[in-house]
DRENPATI-291729 format. One record per residue (C-alpha): residue number from 1; residue in three letters; x, y, z. Coordinates in nm, 2 decimals, padded with zeros to 4 digits. Layout:
NODE num residu     c1     c2     c3
NODE NUM    ALA      X      Y      Z
...
END
This chain:
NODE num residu     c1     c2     c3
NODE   1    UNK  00.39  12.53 -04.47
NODE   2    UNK  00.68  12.59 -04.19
NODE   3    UNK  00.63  12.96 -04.07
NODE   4    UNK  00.86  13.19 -03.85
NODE   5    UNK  00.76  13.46 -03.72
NODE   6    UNK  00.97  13.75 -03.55
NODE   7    UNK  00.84  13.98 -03.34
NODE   8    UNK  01.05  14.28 -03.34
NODE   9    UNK  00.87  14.53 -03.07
NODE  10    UNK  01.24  14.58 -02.96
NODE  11    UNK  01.41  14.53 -03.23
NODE  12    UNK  01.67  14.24 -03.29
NODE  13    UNK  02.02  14.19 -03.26
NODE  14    UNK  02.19  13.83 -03.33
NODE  15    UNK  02.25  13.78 -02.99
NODE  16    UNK  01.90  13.83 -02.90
NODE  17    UNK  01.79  13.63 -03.18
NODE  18    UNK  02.03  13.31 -03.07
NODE  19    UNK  01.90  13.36 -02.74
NODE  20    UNK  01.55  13.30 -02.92
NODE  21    UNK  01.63  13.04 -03.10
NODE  22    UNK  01.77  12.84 -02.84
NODE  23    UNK  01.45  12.93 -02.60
NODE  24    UNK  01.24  12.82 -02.88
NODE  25    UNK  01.44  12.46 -02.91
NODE  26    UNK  01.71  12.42 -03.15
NODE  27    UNK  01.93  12.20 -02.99
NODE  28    UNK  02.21  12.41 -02.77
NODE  29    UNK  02.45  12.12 -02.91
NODE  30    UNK  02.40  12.27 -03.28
NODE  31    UNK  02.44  12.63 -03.20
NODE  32    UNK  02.79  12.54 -03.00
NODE  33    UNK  02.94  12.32 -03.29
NODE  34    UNK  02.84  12.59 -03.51
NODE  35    UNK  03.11  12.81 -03.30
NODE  36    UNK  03.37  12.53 -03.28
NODE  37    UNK  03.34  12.50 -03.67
NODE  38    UNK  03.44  12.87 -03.76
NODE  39    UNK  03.78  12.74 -03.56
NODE  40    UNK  03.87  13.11 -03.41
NODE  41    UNK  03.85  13.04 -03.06
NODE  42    UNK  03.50  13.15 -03.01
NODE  43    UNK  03.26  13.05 -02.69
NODE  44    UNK  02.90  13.08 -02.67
NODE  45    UNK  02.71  13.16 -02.36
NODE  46    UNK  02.34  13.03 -02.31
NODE  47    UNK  02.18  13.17 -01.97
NODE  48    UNK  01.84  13.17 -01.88
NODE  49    UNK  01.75  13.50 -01.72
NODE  50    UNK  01.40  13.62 -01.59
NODE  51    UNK  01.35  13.93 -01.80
NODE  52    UNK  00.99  14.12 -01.74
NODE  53    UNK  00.90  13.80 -01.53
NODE  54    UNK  00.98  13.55 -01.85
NODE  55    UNK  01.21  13.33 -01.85
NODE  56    UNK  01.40  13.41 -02.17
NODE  57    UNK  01.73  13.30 -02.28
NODE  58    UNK  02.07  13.53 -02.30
NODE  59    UNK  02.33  13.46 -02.57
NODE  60    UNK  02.71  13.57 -02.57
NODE  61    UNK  02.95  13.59 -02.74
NODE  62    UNK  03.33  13.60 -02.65
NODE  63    UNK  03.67  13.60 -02.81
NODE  64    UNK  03.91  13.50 -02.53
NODE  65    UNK  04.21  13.53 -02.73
NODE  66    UNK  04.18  13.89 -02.86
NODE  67    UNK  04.29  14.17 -02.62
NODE  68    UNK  04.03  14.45 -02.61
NODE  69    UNK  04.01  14.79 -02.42
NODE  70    UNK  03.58  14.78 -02.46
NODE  71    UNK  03.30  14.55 -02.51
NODE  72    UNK  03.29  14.43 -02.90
NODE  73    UNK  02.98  14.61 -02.95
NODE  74    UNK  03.17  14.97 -02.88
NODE  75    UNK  03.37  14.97 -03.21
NODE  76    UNK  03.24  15.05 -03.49
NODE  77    UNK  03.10  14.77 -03.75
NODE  78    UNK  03.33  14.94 -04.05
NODE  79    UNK  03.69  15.13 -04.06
NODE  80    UNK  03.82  15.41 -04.27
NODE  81    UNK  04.21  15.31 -04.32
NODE  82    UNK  04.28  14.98 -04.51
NODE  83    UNK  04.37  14.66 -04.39
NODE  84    UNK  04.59  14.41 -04.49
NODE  85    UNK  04.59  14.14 -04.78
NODE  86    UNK  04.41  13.87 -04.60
NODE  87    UNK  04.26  14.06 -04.31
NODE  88    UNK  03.94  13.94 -04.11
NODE  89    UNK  03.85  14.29 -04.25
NODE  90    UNK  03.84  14.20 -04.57
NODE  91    UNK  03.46  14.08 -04.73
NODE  92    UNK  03.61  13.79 -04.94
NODE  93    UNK  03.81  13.63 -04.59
NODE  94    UNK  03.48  13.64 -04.44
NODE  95    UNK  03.34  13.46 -04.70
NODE  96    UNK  03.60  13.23 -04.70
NODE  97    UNK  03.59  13.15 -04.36
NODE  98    UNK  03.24  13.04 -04.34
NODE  99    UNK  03.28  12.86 -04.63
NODE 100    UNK  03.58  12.64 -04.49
NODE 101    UNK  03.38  12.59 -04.21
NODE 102    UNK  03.20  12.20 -04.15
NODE 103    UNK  02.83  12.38 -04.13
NODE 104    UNK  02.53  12.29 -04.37
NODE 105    UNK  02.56  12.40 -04.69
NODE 106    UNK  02.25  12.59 -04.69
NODE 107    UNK  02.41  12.78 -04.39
NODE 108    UNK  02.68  12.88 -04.56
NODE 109    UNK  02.49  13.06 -04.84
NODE 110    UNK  02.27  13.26 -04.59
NODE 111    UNK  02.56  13.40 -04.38
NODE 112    UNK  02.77  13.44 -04.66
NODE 113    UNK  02.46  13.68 -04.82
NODE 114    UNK  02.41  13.81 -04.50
NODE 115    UNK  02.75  13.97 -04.51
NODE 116    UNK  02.73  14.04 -04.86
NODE 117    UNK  02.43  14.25 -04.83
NODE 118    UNK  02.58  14.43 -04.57
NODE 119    UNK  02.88  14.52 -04.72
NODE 120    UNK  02.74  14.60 -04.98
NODE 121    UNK  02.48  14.88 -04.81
NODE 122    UNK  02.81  14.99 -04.66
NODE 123    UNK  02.97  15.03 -05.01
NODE 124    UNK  02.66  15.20 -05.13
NODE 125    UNK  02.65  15.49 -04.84
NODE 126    UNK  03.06  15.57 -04.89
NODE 127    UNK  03.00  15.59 -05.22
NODE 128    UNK  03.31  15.34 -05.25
NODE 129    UNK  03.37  14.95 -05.44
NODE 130    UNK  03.30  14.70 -05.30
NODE 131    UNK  03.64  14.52 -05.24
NODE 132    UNK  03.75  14.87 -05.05
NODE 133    UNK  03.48  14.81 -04.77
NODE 134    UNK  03.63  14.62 -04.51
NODE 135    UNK  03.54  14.52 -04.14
NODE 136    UNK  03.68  14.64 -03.75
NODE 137    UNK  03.90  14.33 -03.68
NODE 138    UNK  03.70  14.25 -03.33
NODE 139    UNK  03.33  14.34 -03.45
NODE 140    UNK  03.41  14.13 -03.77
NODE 141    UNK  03.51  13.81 -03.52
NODE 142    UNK  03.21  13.86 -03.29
NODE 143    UNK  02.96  13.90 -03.62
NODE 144    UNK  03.07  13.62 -03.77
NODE 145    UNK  03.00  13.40 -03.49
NODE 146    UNK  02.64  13.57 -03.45
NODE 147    UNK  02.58  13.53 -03.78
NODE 148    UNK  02.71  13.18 -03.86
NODE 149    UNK  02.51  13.05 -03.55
NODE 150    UNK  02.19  13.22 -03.65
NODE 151    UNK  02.20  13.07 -03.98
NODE 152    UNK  02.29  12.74 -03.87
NODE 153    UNK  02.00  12.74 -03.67
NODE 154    UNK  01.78  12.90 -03.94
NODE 155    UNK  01.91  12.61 -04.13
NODE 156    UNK  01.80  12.32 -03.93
NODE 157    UNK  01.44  12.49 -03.88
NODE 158    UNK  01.35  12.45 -04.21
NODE 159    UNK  01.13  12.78 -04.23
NODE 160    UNK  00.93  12.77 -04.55
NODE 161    UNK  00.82  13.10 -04.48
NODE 162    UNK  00.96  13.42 -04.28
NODE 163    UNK  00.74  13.69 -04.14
NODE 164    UNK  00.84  13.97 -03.92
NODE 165    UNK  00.64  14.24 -03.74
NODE 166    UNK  00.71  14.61 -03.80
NODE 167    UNK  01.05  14.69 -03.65
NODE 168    UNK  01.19  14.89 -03.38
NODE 169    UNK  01.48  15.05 -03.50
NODE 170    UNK  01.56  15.27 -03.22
NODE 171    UNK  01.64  15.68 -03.22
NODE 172    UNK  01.90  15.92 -03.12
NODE 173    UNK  02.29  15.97 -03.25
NODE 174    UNK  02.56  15.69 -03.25
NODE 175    UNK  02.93  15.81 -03.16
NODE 176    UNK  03.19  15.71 -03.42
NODE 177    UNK  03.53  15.78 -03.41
NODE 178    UNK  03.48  16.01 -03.76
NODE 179    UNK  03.14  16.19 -03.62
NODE 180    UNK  02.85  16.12 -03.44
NODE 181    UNK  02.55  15.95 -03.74
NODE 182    UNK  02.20  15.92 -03.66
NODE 183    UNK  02.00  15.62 -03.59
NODE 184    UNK  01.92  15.39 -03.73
NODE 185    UNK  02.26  15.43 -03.93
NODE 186    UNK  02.23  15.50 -04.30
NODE 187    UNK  02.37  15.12 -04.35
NODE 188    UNK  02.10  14.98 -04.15
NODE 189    UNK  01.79  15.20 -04.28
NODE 190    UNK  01.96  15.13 -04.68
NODE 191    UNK  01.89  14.76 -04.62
NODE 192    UNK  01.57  14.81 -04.47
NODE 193    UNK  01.40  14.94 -04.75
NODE 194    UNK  01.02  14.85 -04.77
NODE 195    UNK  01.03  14.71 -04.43
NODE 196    UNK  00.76  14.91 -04.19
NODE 197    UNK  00.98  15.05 -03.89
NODE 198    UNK  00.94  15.27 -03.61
NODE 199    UNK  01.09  15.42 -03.31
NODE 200    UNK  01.03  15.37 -02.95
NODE 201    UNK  01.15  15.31 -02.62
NODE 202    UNK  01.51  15.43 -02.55
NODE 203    UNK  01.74  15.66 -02.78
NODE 204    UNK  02.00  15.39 -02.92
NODE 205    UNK  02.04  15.13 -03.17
NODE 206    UNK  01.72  14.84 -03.12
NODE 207    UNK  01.82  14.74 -03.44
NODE 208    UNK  02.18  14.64 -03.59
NODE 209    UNK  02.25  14.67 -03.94
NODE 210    UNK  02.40  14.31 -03.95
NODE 211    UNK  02.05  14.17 -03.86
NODE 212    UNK  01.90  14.40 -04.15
NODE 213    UNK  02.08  14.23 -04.36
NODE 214    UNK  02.00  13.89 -04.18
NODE 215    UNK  01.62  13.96 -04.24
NODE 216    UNK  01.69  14.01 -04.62
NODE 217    UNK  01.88  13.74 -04.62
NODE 218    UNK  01.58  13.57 -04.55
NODE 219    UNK  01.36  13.73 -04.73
NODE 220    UNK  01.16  13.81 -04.46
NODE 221    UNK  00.79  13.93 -04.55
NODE 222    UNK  00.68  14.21 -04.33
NODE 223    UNK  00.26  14.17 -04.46
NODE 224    UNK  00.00  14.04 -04.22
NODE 225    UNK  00.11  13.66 -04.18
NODE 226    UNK -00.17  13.38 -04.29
NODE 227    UNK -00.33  13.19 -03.99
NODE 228    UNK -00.02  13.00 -03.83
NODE 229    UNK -00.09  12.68 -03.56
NODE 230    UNK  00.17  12.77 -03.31
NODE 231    UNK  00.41  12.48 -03.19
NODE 232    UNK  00.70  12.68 -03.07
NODE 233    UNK  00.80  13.01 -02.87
NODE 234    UNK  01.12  13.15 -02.77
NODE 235    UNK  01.19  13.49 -02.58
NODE 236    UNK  01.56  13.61 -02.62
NODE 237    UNK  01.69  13.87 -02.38
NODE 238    UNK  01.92  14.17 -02.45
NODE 239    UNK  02.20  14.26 -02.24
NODE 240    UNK  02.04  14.54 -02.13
NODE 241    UNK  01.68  14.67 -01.92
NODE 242    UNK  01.49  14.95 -02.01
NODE 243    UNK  01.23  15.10 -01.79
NODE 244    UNK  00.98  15.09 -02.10
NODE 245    UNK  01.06  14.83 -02.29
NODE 246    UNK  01.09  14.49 -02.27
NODE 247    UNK  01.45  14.40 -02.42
NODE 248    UNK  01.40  14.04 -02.57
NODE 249    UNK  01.31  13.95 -02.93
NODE 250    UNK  00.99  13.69 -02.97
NODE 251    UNK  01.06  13.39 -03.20
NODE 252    UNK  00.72  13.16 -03.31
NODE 253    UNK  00.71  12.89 -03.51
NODE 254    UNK  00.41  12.73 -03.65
NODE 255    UNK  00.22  12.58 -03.97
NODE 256    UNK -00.05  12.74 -04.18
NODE 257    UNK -00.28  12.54 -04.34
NODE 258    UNK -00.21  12.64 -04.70
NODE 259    UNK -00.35  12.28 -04.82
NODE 260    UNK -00.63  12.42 -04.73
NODE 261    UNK -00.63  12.80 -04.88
NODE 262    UNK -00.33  12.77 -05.11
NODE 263    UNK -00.40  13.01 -05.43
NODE 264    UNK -00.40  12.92 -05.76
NODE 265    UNK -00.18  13.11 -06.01
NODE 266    UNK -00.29  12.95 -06.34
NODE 267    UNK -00.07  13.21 -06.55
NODE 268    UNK  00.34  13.22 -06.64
NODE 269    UNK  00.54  13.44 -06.85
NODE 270    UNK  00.87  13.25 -07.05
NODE 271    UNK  01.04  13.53 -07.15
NODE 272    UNK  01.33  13.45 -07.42
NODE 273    UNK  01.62  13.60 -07.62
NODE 274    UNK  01.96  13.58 -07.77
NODE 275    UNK  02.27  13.65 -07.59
NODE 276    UNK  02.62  13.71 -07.67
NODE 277    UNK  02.93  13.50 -07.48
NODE 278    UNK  03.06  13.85 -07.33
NODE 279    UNK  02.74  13.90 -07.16
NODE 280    UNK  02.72  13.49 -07.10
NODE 281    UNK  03.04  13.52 -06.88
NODE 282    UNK  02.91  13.80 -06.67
NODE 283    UNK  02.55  13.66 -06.62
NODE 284    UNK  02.56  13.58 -06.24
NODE 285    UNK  02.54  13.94 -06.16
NODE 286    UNK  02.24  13.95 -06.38
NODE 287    UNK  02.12  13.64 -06.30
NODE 288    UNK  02.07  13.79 -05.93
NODE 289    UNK  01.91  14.09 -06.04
NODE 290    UNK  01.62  13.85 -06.19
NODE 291    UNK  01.58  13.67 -05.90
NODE 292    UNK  01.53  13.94 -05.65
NODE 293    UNK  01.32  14.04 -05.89
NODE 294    UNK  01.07  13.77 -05.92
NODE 295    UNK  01.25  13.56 -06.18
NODE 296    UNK  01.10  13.19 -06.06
NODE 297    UNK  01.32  13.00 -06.31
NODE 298    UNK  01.63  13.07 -06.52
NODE 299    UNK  01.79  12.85 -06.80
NODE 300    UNK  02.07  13.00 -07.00
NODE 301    UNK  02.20  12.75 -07.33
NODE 302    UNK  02.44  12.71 -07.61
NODE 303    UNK  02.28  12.78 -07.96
NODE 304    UNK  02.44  12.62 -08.29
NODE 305    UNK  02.56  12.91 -08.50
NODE 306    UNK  02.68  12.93 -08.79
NODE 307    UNK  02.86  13.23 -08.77
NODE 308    UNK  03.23  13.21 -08.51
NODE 309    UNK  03.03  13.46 -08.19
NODE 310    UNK  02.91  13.24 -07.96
NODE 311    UNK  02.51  13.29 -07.86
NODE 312    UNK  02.34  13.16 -07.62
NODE 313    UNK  01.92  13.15 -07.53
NODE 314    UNK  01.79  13.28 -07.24
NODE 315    UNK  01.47  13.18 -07.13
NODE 316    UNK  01.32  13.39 -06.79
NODE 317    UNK  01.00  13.25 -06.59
NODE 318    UNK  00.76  13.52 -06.34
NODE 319    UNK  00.47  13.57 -06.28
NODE 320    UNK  00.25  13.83 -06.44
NODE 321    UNK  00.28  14.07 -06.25
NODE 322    UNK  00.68  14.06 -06.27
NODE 323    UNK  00.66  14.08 -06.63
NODE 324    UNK  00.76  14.47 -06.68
NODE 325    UNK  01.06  14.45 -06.46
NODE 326    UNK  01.17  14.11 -06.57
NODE 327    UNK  01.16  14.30 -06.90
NODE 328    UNK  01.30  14.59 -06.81
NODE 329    UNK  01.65  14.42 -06.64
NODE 330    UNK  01.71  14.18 -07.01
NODE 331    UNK  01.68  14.52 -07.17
NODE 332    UNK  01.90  14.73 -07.00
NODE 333    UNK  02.20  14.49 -06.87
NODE 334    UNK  02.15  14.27 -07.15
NODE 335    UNK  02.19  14.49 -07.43
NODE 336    UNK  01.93  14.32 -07.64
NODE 337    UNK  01.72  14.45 -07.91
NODE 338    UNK  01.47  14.16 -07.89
NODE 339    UNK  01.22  13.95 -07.61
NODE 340    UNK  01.02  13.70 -07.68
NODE 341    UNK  00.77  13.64 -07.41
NODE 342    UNK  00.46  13.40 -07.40
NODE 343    UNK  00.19  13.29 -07.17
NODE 344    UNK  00.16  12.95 -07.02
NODE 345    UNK -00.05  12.76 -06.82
NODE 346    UNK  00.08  12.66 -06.43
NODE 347    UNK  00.01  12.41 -06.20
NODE 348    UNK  00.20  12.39 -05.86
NODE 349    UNK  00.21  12.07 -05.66
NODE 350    UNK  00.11  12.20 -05.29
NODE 351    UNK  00.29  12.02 -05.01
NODE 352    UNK  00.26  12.10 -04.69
NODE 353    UNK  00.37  11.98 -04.32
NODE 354    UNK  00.11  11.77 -04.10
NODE 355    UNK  00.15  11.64 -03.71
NODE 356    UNK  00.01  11.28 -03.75
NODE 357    UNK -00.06  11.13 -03.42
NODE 358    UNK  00.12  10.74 -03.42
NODE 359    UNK  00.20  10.47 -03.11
NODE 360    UNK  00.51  10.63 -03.11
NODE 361    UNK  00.37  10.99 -03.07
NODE 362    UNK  00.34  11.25 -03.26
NODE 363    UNK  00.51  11.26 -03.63
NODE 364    UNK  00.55  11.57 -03.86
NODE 365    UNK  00.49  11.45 -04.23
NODE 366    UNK  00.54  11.64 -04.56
NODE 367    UNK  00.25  11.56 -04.75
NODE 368    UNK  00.17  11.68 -05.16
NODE 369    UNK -00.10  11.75 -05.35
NODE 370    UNK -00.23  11.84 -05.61
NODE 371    UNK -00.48  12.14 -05.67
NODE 372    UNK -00.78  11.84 -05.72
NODE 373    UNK -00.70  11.77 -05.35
NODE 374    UNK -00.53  11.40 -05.48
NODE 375    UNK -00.26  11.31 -05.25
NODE 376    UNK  00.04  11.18 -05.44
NODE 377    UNK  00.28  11.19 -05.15
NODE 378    UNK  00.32  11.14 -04.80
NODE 379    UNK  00.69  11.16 -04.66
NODE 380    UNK  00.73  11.08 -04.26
NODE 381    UNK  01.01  11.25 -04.11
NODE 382    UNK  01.31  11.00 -04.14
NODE 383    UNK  01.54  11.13 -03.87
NODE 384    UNK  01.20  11.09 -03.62
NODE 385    UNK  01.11  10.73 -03.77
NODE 386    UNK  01.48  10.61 -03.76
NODE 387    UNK  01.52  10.74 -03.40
NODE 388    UNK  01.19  10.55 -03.31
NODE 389    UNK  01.32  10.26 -03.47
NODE 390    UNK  01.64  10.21 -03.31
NODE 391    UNK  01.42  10.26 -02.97
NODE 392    UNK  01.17  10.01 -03.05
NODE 393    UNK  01.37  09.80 -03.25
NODE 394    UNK  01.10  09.80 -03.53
NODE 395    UNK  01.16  09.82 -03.89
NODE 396    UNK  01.16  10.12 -04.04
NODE 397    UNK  00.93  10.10 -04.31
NODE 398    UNK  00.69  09.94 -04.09
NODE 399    UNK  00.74  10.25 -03.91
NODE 400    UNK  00.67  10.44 -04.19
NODE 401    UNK  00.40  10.23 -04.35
NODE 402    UNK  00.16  10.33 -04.05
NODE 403    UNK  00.21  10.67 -04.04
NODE 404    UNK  00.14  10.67 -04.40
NODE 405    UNK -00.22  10.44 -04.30
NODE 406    UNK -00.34  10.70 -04.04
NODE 407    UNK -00.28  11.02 -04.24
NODE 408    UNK -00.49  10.84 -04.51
NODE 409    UNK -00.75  10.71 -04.28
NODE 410    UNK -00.78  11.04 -04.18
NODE 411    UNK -00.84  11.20 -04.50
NODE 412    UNK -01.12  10.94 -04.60
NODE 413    UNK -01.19  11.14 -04.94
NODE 414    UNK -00.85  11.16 -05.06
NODE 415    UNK -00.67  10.89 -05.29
NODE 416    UNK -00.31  10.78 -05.33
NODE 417    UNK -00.18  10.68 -05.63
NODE 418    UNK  00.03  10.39 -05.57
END
């Protein structure tokens, strides 16, 4: 399993986190065509800068074509007065921005929950709806960019997994134009609920909210990570120095060997009932609700009636230990008098990542299991074996045909099916 690791003894912000990112390899190419394909006349900066005596990577940000009288991180995140129909300000432009833009579709639906989460916090603290929360024209620009770039990245990683130390959210008061609000801001410390943090180091934000939602977004697990092989590290620096604190975020990546310890959850729960069309055509609100709270599958289908109200059967899958909420959630925003729940037996193929040493070097492999230890699959990297091919002018599947040998020769107990 792919792990990333963040290690937030300074907290994070998304320029510190691009600046990581890029230390830690993702191509500098990728991160600057995700800025040309959000089409607002955005430039990124990439400067390495000696920072603590480590050579760590600095990311900006700027918006040549909008006149400001401070830096973007001056204004406030939100406004009070309304903006107009169509605004930058407005949640559902941001959305539609990203989602116009020519990034990875998996991209796309990060950012775009990034910002939803965040707005939504926001909506939550005011006490106001959602479609009333809206963004400061300049901050909104510079966020998007940070945002859309980190997830990009994020993206092309191909994190399995997403761990993060305790975080540094920073102390003191923040000035805004309606008051002065403590720190970290109600928004931030709303979306950071069951994340561990702490306060150290100078009294200011460590912390923006935009990155708390970023890490829940993620789904970011803050518990002691498993063993993790190391194969990357990247240091990005804030714009600033402190005298006791080191101001860049630390960004690992590695593999665990979960082939190896991966547990075995024999038991699910199906869960099903009966459902009207009314609460059919407002199920994707719900159908969220199940899935952030351990919902691992949901299947909602037409049922032959013989009276004229549509129904429908909804059938939930969790774990165990979900059951009670799961339950809970179908009871109270479902409207239902009913559940039907059994227990199952479950078997999940384990597949994991593996370097395989080849003429060509090395070659990361997705390899699957099952619980017996059988190999049933072994899948070379084909952007790394076309590449190779093209080089060597080999064919590819001879390419891949020995890769596929030497993992097996080197797992002398374990069979392929053919």
């Amino acid at each position: 399993m792919k792990v990333g690791y963040l290690d937030c003894f300074s907290g994070m912000s998304s320029s510190r986190f691009i600046g990581a990112l890029a230390n830690a390899g993702v191509p500098k190419k990728l991160l600057h065509d995700a800025v040309a394909a959000l089409d607002i006349d955005a430039h990124l900066e990439l400067v390495t800068i000696r920072r603590n005596n480590i050579a760590t990577t600095r990311a900006h940000v700027s918006l040549p074509s909008i006149e400001r009288t401070a830096p973007y991180y001056d204004f406030p995140t939100f406004l009070q007065s309304k903006p107009l129909k169509g605004s930058i300000q407005l949640l559902s432009t941001i959305r539609a921005m990203i989602m116009g833009a020519a990034i990875p579709f998996k991209a796309k639906e990060l950012a775009v929950n990034t910002f939803t989460y965040l707005a939504e916090a926001e909506a939550k603290i005011r006490g106001l709806p959602l479609e009333e929360v809206h963004f400061h024209e300049i901050r909104a620009l510079n966020t998007i960019v940070g945002i859309t770039v980190s997830c990009v990245a994020c993206a092309w990683l191909k994190i399995d997994k997403w761990y993060a130390s305790p975080l540094n959210v920073g102390s003191g008061l923040s000035k805004r134009p309606q008051g002065s609000i403590p720190i970290p801001t109600p928004t931030t410390l709303a979306l950071l609920q069951d994340a561990p943090i702490f306060a150290f180091g100078p009294q200011r934000e460590l912390l923006t909210s935009t990155c708390a939602a970023l890490l829940r977004a993620l789904k970011v697990d803050y518990s002691l990570p498993p063993p993790i092989r190391i194969c990357n590290i990247g240091y990005g620096a804030g714009r600033r120095e402190y005298d006791d604190l080191p101001n860049y975020l630390r960004f690992c990546v590695g593999f665990t060997n979960d082939h190896k310890t991966a547990p075995i959850i024999p038991k699910i729960i199906i869960t099903e009932t009966e459902i009207l069309s009314d609460h059919a055509e407002r199920f994707d609100g719900i159908r969220q609700q199940l899935l952030d709270h351990g919902a691992q599958n949901i299947i909602i289908s037409p049922l032959l009636c013989l009276s004229e109200q549509e129904t429908y059967r909804l059938a939930v899958t969790c774990f165990p230990a979900q059951t009670e909420t799961i339950h809970g959630i179908m009871f109270r925003e479902l409207n239902v008098q009913n559940l039907h729940w059994r227990e199952e037996n479950f078997e999940s193929l384990i597949h994991y990542d593996e370097l395989v040493p080849s003429p060509w070097g090395k070659i990361m492999v997705r390899v699957e299991q099952l619980l017996n230890n059988k190999i049933i699959g072994i899948s070379p990297d084909q952007n790394k074996c076309q590449q190779i091919a093209e080089q060597h002018n080999i064919p590819i599947d001879q390419i891949v045909a020995t890769v596929r040998s030497i993992l097996l020769s080197r797992k002398k107990s374990l069979t392929m099916d053919d």
